[in-house]
Each structure stands twice: as C-alpha cells, then as structure tokens.
C-alpha positions in Angstrom: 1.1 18.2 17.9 -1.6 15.7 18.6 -4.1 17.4 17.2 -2.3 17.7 13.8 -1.5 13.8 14.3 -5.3 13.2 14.4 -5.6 15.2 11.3 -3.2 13.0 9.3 -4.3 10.2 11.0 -7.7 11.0 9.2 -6.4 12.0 6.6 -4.1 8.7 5.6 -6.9 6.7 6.9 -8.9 7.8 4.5 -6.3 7.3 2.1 -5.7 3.7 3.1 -9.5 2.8 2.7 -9.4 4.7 -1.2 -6.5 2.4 -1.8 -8.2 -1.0 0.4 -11.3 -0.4 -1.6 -9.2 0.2 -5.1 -7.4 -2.8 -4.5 -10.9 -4.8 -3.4 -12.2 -3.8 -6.4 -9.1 -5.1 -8.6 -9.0 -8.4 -7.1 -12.6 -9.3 -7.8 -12.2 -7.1 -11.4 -8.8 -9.9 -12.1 -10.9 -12.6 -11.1 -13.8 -11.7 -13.7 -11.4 -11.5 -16.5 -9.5 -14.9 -15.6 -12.8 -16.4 -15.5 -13.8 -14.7 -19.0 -10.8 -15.8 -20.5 -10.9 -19.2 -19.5 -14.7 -19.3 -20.6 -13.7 -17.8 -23.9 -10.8 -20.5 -24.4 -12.2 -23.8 -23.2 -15.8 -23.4 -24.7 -16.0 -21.1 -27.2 -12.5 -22.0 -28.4 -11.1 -18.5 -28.9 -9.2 -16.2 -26.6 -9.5 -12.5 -25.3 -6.0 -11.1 -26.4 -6.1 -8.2 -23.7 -7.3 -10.7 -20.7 -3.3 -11.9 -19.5 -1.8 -8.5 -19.6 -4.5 -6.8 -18.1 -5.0 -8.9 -15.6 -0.8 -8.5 -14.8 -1.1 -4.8 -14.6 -4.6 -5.6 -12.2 -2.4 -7.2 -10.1 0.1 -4.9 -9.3 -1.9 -2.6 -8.3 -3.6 -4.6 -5.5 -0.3 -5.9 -4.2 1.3 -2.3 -4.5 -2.2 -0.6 -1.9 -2.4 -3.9 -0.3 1.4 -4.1 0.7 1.2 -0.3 2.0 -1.9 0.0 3.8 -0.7 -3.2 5.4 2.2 -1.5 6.0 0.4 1.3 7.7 -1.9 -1.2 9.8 0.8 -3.1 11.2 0.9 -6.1 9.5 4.0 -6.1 7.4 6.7 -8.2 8.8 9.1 -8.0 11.3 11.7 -9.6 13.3 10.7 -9.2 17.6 13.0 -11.5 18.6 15.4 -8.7 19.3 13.1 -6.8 21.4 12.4 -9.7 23.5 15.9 -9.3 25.0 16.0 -5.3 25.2 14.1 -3.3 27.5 10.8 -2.1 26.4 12.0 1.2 25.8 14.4 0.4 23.3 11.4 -0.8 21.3 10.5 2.1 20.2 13.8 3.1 18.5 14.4 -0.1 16.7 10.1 0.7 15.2 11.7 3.9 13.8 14.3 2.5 12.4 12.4 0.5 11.1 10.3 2.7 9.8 12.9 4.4 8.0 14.5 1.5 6.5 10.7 0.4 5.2 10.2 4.2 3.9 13.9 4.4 2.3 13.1 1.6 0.4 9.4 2.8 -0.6 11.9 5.8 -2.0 13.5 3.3 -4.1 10.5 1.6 -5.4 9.7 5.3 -6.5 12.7 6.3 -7.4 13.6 3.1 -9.7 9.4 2.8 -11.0 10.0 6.1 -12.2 13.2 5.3 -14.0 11.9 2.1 -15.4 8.6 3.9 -16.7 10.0 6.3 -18.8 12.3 3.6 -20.4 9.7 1.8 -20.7 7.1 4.4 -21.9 7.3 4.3 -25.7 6.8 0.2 -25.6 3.3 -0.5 -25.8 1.7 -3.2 -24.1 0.5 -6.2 -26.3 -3.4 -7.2 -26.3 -4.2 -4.1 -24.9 -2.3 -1.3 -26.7 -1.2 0.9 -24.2 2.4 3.0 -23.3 4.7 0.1 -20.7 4.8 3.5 -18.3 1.2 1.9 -17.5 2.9 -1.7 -16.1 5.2 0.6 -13.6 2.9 3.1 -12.1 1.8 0.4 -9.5 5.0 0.0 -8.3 5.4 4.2 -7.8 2.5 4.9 -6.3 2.8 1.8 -4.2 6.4 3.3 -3.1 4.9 6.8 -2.6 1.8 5.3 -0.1 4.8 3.4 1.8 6.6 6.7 1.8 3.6 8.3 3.7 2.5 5.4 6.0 5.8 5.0 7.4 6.5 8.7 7.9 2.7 8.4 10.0 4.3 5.5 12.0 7.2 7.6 12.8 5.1 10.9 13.9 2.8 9.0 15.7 5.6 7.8 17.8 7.3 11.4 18.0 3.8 12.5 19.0 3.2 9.6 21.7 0.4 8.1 20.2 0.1 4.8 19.3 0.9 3.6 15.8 -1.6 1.7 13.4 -2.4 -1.9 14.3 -5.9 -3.1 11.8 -8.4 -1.0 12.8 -7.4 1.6 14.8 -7.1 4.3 12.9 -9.9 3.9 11.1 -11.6 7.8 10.0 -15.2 6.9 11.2 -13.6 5.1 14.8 -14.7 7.2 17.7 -11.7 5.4 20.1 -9.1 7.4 18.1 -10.4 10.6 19.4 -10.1 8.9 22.5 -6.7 7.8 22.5 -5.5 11.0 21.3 -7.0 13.2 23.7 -9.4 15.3 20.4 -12.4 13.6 21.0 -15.5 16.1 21.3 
C-alpha cells in the first residue's frame, strides 16, 4: 500500500504545483490588468470594459487552487485545542474526520458550482462576452482538488505515512522516498 501511496503522493503533488503555479500565474495576470485599468482611467481618461470582470473570474481561480493545495499541505485551519486534552492517539481519528467533513463539503462546492453553472450558463458575462458557466468553474474544480487532497490526507493516514505539511510531499523531494520506505 505504501508504494501506491508514493504514487499518488506524486501524482497529487504534481497536481498541487500545476494548480500553485496556475494560481501564481493569475495573481500576477489580475495585478497587470488592475494596473491597466487604472492606467487607462486616471490618465488616458477611458476604461477597459472587460478589466473588472475578468479580473473577478481571475480571482476565483487563485483562491479555489490556492485554498486546496493549502488544504493538501496542511495549512487550512483547524481547531487543536481538543487534541490537547485527548491522548495522542485519538489525534488521528479526529484528522480523518476532519478530513471528511473538509472533503464533504468540497462535494458541495461541486455539487452546487455545477448546479449554479448551468443556471447560469446562457447569461453572458458583461465586458467580456462570455457564457456565466465560466464565473463557476473555479468554484468546481476548486471542490474537486479538495475532494482529492483530502481523500490523500485520509490514505496517507490509513497507510501510516505521514500527511502533507508545506513541502513534504513535494514530487522532486528525495525525503519522501525516505519516509515511505520506496526510495532507490
């Protein structure tokens, strides 16, 4: 089992740095077109009609990969302060739970995305002419990456390896191998 859990391991890490870099790449992309826009309105007096709404839809998308490969490294939040009082190997049970409560609701941010998408999909988005389905795909795929980290969290647990904290389950890290008992 610990040799297909370094194979997913790989596998979503790869994943996580496609959606780090994605969303790296939209922050600095938003940033540009705020900076256009308020270029094109304060000294040439005029104004770029797509710059707000694309800029919107920019954002969701690097809060959506940002919130779940944060998810995946550890970082989201959490309450400890019960597992201060509980023996340690209680801890473990209340990460899964965790885990699942985080993932059920990456189901829901799915779940509802999708409904509101196709709702939404015959509106058209206004300065930049495209369907509203566009403005909720963020929130789905974002819900579908949560989905996957979490269920990672939870077989890496199951497998007795440790879960993600920043860094260490990074594809190209040799200490994975290590920790998991595949290195070469």
């Amino acid at each position: 089992m610990q040799d297909r859990m370094q194979g997913l391991a790989l596998a979503t890490g790869w994943i996580a740095r496609l959606a780090l870099w994605i969303a790296g790449i939209g922050l600095v992309l938003m940033t540009v077109i705020i900076f256009a826009q308020v270029f094109v309105r304060y000294f040439l007096n005029d104004s770029l009609q797509w710059a707000e709404p694309s800029s919107v839809m920019i954002m969701a998308w690097f809060i959506f990969l940002g919130a779940a490969v944060g998810l995946r490294e550890g970082y989201h939040l959490s309450f400890d302060v019960l597992l201060v009082f509980l023996p340690d190997r209680v801890a473990p049970w209340l990460h899964t739970i965790s885990d699942f409560v985080v993932a059920a609701f990456g189901f829901g941010m799915t779940w509802y995305g999708s409904q509101l998408a196709a709702k939404a999909a015959r509106d058209m988005v206004p300065g930049i002419g495209i369907s509203r389905f566009y403005d909720f795909l963020p929130l789905m795929v974002g819900g579908v990456l949560i989905i996957l980290f979490s269920a990672e969290r939870v077989l890496r647990r199951v497998a007795g390896l440790p879960t993600a904290r920043f860094g260490d389950l990074d594809p190209e890290d040799e200490d994975l191998a290590e920790q998991t008992g595949t290195g070469a």
